[in-house]
N, C-alpha and C positions, 0 to 999 in steps of 0.2 A: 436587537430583538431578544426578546424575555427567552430562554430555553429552556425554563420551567415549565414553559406551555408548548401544548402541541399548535404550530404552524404549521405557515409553508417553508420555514426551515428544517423540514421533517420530511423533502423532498430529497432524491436522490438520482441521478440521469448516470443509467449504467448505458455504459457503452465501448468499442474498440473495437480489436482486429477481428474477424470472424474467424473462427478456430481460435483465440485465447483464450475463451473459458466464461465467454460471457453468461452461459447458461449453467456455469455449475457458481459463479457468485451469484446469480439470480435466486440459486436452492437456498443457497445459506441465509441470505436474505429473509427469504421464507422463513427458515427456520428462526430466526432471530427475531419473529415478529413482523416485518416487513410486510405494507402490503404490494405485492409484486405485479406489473404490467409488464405482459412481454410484446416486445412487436410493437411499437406504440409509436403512431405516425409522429414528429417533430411538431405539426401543426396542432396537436391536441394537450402538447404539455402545458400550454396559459391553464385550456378547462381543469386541466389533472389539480392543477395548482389552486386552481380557485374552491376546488370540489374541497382540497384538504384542510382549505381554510373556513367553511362550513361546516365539515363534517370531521373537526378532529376528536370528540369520542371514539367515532366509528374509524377513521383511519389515519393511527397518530402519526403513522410512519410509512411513506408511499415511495417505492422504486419502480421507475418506469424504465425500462431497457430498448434502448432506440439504436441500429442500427442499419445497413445498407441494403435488409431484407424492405425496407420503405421504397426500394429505386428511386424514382426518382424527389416523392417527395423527404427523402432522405437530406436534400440540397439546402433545405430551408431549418437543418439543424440547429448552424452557426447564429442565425436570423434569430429566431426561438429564444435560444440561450443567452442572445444579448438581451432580449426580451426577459427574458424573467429573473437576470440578475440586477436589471435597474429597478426592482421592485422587493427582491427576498431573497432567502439564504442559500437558495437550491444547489445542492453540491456535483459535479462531475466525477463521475468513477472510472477510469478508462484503461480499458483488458488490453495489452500488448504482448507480443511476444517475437521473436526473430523471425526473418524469413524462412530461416533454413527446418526450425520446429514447425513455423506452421502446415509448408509444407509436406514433413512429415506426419502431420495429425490429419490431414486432409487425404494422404492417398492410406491410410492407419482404416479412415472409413468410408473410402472410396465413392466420396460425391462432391461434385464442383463446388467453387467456388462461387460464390452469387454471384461474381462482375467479370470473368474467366469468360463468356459467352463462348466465339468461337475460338477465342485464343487458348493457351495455356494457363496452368494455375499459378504460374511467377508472374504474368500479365495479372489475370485478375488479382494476385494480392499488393503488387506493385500500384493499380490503384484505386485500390480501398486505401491505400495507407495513402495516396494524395490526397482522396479526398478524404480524411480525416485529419491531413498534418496542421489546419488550424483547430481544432477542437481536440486534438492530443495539447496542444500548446496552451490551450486556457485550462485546461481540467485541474481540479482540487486535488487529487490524488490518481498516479497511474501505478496499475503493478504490473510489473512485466513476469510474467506466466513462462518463461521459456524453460525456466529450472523447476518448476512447480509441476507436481502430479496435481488428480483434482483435490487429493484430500487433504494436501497442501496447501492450495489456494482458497477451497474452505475456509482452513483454519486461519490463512491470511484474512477472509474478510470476517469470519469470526472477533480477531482483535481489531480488525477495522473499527467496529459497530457495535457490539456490544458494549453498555452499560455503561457508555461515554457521555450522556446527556448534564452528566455534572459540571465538564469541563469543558473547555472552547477547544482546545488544541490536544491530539494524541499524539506521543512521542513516542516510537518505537526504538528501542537499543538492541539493533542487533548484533551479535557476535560471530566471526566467521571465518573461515581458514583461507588464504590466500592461493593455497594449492589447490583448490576448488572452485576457484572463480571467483572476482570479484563480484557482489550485488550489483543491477544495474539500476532496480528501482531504490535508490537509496539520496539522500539528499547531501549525505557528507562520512566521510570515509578518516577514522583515524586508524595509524599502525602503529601494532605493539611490539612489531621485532627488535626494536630498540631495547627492550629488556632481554634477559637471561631467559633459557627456556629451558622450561622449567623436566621436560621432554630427556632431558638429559641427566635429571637427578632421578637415580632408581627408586627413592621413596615416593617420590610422588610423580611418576611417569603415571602408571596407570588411575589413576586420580585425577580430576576434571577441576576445573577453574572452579567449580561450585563448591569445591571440596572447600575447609578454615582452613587448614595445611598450604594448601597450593594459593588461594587468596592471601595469605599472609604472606606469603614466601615473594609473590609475583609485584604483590604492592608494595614490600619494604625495601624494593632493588633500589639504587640510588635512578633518581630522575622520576621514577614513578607516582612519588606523592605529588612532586611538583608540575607534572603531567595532569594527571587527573584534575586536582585544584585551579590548575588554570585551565582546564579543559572545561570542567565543568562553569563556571564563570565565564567563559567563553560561552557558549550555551545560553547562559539564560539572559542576555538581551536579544538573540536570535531567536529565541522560545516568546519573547514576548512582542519581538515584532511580529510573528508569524501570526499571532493573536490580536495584532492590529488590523493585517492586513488579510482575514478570516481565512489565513492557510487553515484546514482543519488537524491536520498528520503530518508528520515530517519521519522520517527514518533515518538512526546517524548511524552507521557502518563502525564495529570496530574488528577490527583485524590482526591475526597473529599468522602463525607458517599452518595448523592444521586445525584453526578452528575451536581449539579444547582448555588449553589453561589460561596462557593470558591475555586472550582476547575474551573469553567467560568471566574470570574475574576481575578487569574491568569495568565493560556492562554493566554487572552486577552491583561495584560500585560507582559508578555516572548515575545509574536508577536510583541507588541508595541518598545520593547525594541530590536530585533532581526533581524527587517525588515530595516535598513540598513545596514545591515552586507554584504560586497563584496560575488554575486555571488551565494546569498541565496535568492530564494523567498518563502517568509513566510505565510502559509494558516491556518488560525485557524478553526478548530473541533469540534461542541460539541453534541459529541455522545448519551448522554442521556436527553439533557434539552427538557422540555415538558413531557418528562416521567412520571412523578409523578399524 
C-alpha cells in the first residue's frame, strides 16, 4: 500500500491494561494530529476503517481506543482484528504495565477496576490481562508504561508517530544504565561493559557519551570498532525483514553500568551508521542520562 496517500493504513487500535496510560497516548495522539475515538465498541472498527477510506482529506489519520470498558462486546476484538488485517495496514498499540504499578495507580485514584466486580483489584487485573494475552501477542508495538510517568510516555508516543510517514519501519536506539533496570519494551539488548569506563578517568567522568571526548575515548577501546561494525550489520537484515514482515518499530536496548558514557556513545553511533539504511528512520534514546 502507497503511504504517500492517506488510507486505511492511517488506522491505529490503541489498546491494553487499564491503568497503563491508555488515555494519556490517546492525548498525544491528539496532539500529533490524530483523529482520536475513545471507547469504541471492537464491532465498529470495519465502519472506522471504511469511513477513513472515503474520507481521507477529512481524516488522514484515525486512533480508535478499544478496551474492556466494552464488557462484553470487548470479546469480539480478537475477531475484528483479524478482520481487518486480511484487508489493510491497521496497526496495534498496546499500553502494558506490571502488576504491582497498576495496582498502585489504581488505589493513587481510588476507583475499581472494570472487571474486579465483587472481587479484589489483583482479581480484576489478573483478568484483563487473560483476556487480552492473545491481542498483546499480535500487536505491532507494545510499551510497557511501568517506568514511565505520563510525560514520559507522551514523549514515547510522540517518537512513536510523529513525522514517520517517510518510512516503513522506526528504529529506536535506546541507551541505558543497567543499574536502573533493564528496558522491558525493547526488542534486543546489547552490553557495553565489555569496554573501559570511562567513569573512572577524572577528565571525562563528569561528561556524557554525547560529549567528542568521551565518544572518542569509548569507541577507540580495542573490541569497540569491531563491535559496533559488526553490530551494525547485524542490524540491517533484521531492519529489513522487519519491513517485510510490516513490524512498524522495533527498539534495540544499549547498555552500560549507569546509563551515561558508553552506552550514549554508542547509540549515537549505531544511529550515525544506521540512518541511511532504506526505509528506516533512526531515533536515538537516552533513557537514563542526567540520572546520576
Amino acid at each position: 500500500m502507497d503511504e504517500t496517500t492517506h488510507t486505511a493504513g492511517d488506522v491505529l487500535i490503541v489498546t491494553g491494561m487499564s491503568g497503563a496510560g491508555r488515555s494519556t497516548a490517546a492525548n498525544a495522539l491528539e496532539d500529533l494530529g490524530w483523529y482520536v475515538v475513545d471507547n469504541l465498541p471492537p464491532q465498529m472498527l470495519g465502519p472506522l476503517l471504511e469511513l477513513t477510506e472515503h474520507a481521507a482529506a477529512t481524516l488522514p489519520k484515525v486512533a480508535a481506543v478499544v478496551d474492556v470498558r466494552g464488557r462484553d462486546l470487548f470479546d469480539q476484538l480478537p475477531h475484528e482484528i483479524r478482520g481487518l488485517r486480511s484487508h489493510s495496514n491497521a496497526r496495534i498499540v498496546f499500553l502494558d504495565a506490571s502488576n504491582e504499578v497498576l495496582v498502585r495507580r489504581f488505589e493513587a485514584v481510588r476507583r475499581p477496576h472494570p472487571l474486579q466486580g465483587a472481587g479484589t483489584l489483583v482479581d480484576g487485573i489478573r483478568k484483563e490481562r487473560e483476556r487480552l494475552a492473545e491481542i498483546r501477542e499480535s500487536a505491532d508495538i507494545v510499551i510497557d508504561t511501568s517506568s514511565l510517568n505520563i510525560h514520559q510516555l507522551a514523549t514515547r508516543v510522540f517518537e512513536l508517530f510523529s513525522d514517520e510517514r517517510a518510512a516503513r519501519h522506526t528504529l529506536t536506539i535506546m541507551s541505558f544504565g543497567f543499574k536502573y533496570g533493564l528496558p522491558t519494551d525493547v526488542d534486543m539488548v546489547a552490553d557495553m561493559r565489555f569496554l573501559p569506563n570511562p567513569f573512572w578517568n577524572e577528565e571525562l567522568r563528569g561528561l556524557t557519551g554525547q560529549d567528542e571526548r568521551v565518544s572518542e575515548y569509548v569507541l577507540s577501546q580495542e573490541g569497540a570498532p569491531e563491535f559496533v561494525d559488526a553490530y551494525a550489520a547485524a542490524l540491517r537484515p533484521v531492519l529489513q525483514g522487519y519491513q517485510r514482515e510490516n513490524k512498524r518499530h522495533a527498539v534495540v536496548a544499549v547498555g552500560c553500568t549507569g546509563g551515561k558514557h558508553r552506552s550514549v556513545a554508542t547509540a549515537e553511533e549505531l544511529a550515525r551508521r544506521l540512518s541511511d539504511e532504506p526505509g528506516v528512520a533512526v531515533r536515538v534514546m537516552h533513557r537514563d542520562l542526567g540520572r546520576e
